[in-house]
N, C-alpha and C positions, 0 to 999 in steps of 0.2 A: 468297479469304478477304479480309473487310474489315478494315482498319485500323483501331484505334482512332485517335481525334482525341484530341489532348495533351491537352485538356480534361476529355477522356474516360477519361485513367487512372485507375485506385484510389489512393486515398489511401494512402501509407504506413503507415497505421494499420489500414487493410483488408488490406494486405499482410503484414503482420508479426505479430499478435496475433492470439490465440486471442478464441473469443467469448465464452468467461467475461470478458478483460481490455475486451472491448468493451465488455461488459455493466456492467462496472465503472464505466468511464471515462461510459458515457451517462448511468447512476443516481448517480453519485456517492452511494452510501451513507454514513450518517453525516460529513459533508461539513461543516466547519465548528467552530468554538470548544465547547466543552463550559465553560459559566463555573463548573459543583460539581466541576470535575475535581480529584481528589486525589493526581492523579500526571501531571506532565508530562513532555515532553522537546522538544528544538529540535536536529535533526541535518544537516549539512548535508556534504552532496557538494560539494570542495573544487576538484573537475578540471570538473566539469558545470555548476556553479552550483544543482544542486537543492537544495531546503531540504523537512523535512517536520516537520511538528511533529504528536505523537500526546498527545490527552487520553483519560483513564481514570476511572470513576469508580471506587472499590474500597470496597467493604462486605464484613465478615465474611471477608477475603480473598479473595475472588470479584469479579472486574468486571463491573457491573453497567447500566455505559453506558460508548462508547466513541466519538471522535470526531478527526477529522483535519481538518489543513490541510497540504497541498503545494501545492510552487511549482516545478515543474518536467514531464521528459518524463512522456508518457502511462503508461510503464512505473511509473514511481514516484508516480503517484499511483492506479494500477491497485494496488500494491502494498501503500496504506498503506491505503485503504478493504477490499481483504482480512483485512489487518490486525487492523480494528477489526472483522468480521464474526468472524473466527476465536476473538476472544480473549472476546467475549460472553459471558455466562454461565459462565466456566471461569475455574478458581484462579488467583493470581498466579502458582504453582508450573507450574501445566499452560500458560501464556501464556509464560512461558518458556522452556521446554521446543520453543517455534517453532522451524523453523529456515529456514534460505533454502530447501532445499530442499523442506521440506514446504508453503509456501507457493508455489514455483514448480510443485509439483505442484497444489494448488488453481486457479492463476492456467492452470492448460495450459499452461507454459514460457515465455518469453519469446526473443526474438533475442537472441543471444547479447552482441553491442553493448550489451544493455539489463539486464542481470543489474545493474547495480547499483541498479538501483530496487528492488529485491528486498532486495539488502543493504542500502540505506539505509533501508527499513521496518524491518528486523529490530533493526538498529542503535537505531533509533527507539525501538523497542519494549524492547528491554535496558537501555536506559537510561532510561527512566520506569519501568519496574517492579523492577531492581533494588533488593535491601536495601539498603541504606542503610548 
């Protein structure tokens, strides 16, 4: 049996993530400032240093465009462009209604190290769309 060459390892990110979160991470969907956002937030992981911030647009109580910026690991910005894919076209009510885990089930899991990219989407997302 040949040995791999150091060189030759996978990437941590081939090792650890599903390929929806590949998928995520290479498309970066909705990726970037929304400037008609009518609902923001800025959350930031305090132990990691990630930061994510989710814009919303909301019409008729419905989100009608949705857009992110993250600043951190692969997980958590796998998690925030889910995010904004999930809550598209669906109620403030039903966008809330996320939870970590039904987003982790979307995303194929994540290594367990990584679950707080999950939690700090969701956080993300509770706090731009909450009442007020």
């Amino acid at each position: 049996m040949k040995c791999r060459r150091f060189t030759e390892r996978p990437s941590e990110r081939e090792i650890l993530y599903s390929d929806k979160v590949k998928q995520l991470i290479q498309e970066l969907p909705n990726r970037g400032k929304l400037e008609a956002a009518t609902h923001t937030s800025r959350v930031e992981n305090p132990v990691c240093g990630d930061i994510t911030q989710l814009y919303f647009r909301v019409e008729n109580d419905s989100v009608v465009e949705s857009r992110f910026q993250t600043y951190g690991c692969p997980a958590a910005i796998a998690a925030s462009a889910a995010v904004t894919l999930l809550c598209r076209d669906h109620s403030v009510k039903e966008c809330l209604e996320l939870t970590t885990d039904t987003l982790l089930k979307y995303l194929g899991g994540l290594p367990a190290h990584k679950l707080h990219g999950a939690e700090l989407a969701i956080d993300a997302l509770r706090s731009a769309l909450r009442p007020s």
